[in-house]
C-alpha positions as CSV (number, residue, x, y, z in Angstrom):
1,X,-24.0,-32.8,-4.0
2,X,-20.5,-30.9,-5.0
3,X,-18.0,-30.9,-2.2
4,X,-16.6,-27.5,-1.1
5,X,-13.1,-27.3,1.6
6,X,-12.8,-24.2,3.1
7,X,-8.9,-23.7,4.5
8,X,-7.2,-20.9,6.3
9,X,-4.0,-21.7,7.0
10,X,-2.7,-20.7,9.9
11,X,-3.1,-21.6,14.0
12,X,-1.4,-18.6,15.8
13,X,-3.3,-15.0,17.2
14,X,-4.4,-13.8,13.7
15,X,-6.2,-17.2,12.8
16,X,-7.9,-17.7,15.9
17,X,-9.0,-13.7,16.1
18,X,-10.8,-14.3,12.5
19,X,-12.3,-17.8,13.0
20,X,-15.8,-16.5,14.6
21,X,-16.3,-14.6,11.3
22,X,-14.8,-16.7,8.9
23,X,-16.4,-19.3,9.9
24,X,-19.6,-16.7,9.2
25,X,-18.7,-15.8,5.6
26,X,-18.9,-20.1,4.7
27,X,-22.4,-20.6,6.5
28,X,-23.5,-18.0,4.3
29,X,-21.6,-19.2,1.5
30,X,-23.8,-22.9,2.2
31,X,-26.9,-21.0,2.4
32,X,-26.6,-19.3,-0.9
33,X,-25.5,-22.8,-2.6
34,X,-27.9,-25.4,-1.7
35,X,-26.4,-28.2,-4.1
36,X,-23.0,-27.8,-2.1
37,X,-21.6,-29.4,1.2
38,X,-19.0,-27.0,3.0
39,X,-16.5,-27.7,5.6
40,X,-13.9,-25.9,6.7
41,X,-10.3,-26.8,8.8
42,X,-7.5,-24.8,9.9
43,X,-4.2,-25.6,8.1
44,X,-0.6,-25.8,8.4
45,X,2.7,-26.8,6.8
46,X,3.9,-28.4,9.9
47,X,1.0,-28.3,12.8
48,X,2.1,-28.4,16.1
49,X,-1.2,-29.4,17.6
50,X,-4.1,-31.5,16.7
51,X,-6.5,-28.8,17.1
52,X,-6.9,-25.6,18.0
53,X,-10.2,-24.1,19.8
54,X,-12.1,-27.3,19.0
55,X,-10.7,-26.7,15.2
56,X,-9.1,-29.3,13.2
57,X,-6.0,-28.5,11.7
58,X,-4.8,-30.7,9.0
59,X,-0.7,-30.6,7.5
60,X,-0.8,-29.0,3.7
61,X,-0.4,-32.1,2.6
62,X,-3.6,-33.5,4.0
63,X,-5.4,-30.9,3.2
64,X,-4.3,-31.8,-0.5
65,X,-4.9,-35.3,-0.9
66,X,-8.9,-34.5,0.5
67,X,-11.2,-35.0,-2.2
68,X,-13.3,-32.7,-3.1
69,X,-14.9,-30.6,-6.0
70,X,-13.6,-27.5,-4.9
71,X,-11.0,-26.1,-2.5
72,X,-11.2,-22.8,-1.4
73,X,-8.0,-20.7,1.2
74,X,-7.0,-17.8,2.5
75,X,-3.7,-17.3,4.6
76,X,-3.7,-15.8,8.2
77,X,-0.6,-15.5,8.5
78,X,1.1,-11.9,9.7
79,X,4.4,-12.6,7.5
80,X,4.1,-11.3,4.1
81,X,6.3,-13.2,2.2
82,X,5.4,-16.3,4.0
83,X,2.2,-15.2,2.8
84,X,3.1,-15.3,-0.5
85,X,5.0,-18.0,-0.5
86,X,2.0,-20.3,0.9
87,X,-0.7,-18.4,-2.0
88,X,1.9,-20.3,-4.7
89,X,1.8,-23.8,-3.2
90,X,-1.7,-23.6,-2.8
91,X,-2.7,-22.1,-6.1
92,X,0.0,-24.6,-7.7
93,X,-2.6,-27.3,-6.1
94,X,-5.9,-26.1,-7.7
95,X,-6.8,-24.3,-4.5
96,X,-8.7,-20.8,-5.6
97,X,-8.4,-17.8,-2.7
98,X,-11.4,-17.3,-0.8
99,X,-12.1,-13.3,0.8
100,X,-12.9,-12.7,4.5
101,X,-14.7,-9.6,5.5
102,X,-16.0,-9.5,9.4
103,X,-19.7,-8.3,9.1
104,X,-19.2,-4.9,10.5
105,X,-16.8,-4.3,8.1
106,X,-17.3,-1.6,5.7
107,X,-16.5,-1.4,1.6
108,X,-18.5,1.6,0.1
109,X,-18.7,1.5,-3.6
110,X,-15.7,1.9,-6.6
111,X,-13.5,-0.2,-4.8
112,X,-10.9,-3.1,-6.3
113,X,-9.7,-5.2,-3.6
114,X,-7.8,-8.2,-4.6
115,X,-8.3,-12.2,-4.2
116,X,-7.3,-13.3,-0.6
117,X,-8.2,-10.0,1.5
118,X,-9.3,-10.5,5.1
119,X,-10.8,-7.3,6.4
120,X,-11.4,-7.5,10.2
121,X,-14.3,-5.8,12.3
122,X,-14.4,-2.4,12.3
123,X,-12.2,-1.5,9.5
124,X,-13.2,0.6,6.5
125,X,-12.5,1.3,3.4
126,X,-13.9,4.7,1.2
127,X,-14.0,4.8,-2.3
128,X,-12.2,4.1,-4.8
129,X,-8.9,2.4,-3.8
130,X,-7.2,0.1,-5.6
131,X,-5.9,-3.0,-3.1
132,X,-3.6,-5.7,-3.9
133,X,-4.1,-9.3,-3.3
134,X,-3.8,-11.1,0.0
135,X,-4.3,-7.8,1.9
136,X,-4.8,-8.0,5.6
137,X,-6.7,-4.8,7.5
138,X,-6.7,-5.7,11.1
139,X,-9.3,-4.2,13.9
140,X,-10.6,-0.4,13.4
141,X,-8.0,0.2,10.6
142,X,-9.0,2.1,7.2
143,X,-8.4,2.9,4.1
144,X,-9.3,6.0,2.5
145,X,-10.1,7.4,-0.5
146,X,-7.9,7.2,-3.7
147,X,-5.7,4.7,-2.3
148,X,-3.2,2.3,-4.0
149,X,-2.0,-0.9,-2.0
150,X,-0.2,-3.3,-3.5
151,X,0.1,-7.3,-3.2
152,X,0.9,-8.8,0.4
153,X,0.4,-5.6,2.5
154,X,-0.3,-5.9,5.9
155,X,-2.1,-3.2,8.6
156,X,-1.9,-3.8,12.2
157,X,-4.8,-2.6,14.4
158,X,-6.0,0.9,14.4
159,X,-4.3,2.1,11.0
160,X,-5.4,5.5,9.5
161,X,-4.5,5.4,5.7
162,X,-5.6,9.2,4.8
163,X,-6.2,9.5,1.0
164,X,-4.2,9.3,-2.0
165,X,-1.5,7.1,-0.3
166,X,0.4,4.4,-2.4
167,X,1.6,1.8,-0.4
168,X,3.7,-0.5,-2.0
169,X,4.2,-4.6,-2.1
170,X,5.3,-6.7,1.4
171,X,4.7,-2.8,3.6
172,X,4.0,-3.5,7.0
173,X,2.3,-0.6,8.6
174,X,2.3,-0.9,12.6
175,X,-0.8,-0.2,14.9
176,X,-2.4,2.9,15.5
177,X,-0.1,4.3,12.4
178,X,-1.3,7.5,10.9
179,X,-0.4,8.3,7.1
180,X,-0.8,11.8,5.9
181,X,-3.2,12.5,3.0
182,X,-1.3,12.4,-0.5
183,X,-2.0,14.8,-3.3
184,X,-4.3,13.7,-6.6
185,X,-1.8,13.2,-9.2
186,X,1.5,13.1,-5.8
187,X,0.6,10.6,-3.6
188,X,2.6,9.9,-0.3
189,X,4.9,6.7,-1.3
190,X,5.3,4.1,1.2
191,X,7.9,1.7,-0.8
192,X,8.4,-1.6,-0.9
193,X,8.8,-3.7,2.0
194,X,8.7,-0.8,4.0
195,X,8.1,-1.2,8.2
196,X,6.0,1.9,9.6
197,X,6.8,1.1,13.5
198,X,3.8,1.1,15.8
199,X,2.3,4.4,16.5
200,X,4.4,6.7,13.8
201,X,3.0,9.9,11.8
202,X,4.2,9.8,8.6
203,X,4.2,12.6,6.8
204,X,6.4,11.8,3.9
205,X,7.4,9.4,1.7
206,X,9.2,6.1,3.1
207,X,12.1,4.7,1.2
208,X,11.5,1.0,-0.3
209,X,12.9,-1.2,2.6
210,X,13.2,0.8,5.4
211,X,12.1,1.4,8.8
212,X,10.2,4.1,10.1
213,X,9.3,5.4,13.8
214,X,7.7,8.4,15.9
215,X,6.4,11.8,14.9
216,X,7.0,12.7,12.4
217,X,8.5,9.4,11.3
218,X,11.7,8.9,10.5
219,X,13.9,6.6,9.4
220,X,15.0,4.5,12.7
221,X,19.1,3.7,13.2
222,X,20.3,1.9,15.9
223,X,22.7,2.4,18.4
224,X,26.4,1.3,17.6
């Protein structure tokens, strides 16, 4: 019988909110490969703690050195570069990302959503967007239709992405954000490692790299 780890990596809020389903999405992974044994640990580069909600969590390097036929991750970790930065080391270790969608999640058909995507309960997405990989759609959030997300994007609770929005690499989009509908063929631009603050309308584009807050959003300066 083949051998098949499961890791998330991560121990902090996100992890522990997604472990009730991800745990879900292996049991049914075991019951559609009979010749396979699954198990599944929480992982970190430095853990703090032995466990965590009666979950093992093993050091990177631990999780490594298992043996096994097949090892399988995804990253629940808010930081986006982190999360990239973790999807290398454990690629550069013959670790293959693994997909997490909650089952009241909701993917209608002509979608492309990329390796490592954990969709939480109650989020949607339309028809036909284009997502990047390692994309994270936390609680109620959705994407609409004709969409473009790029790699390590991250929504926050409660996002409305209206459609024909391009949101590029590393964005952070805060929760209960609202993005306009784009136009087919003029999408609304959110650039780059963009920050859309919590709660902001945005009705136009947002610069690569810059911060955005209220309604409409704009971009936000502080105080000298």
């Amino acid at each position: 019988m083949k051998k098949k780890l499961v890791g998330l990596v991560g121990a902090g809020g996100f992890a522990r909110e997604v472990i009730s389903f991800v745990k879900k999405h292996i049991a049914a992974m075991a019951e559609g490969d009979s010749e396979a044994e699954f198990e599944f640990f929480l992982v970190e580069t430095a853990p703090a703690a032995e466990s965590v909600n009666g979950h093992k969590i093993l050091s990177e390097k631990d999780f490594f050195d298992l043996p096994a036929d097949e090892k399988h991750f995804n990253i629940a970790i808010g930081d986006s570069h982190v999360r990239e930065a973790i999807a290398e080391r454990f690629t550069a270790n013959n670790c293959r990302p693994l997909s997490f969608h909650a089952p009241s999640a909701v993917v209608y058909e002509e979608n492309t959503i990329g390796e490592g995507a954990i969709i939480c309960d109650n989020c949607m997405v339309t028809s036909n967007a284009k997502i990047g990989k390692f994309f994270h759609a936390n609680i109620y959030s959705y994407v609409a239709h004709d969409c473009e997300i790029g790699d390590y994007v991250t929504f926050a609770p409660r996002v409305s992405c209206n459609g024909n929005v391009k949101i590029e690499n590393h964005a952070y989009i805060g929760t209960g954000a609202v993005i306009k509908q784009g136009a087919q063929g003029r999408p609304l631009v959110i650039g780059e490692g963009a920050i859309v603050g919590m709660g902001a309308i945005v009705t136009k584009d947002v610069p690569a790299n810059t911060v955005v807050v209220g309604n409409p959003a704009k971009p936000f300066q502080k105080k000298p």
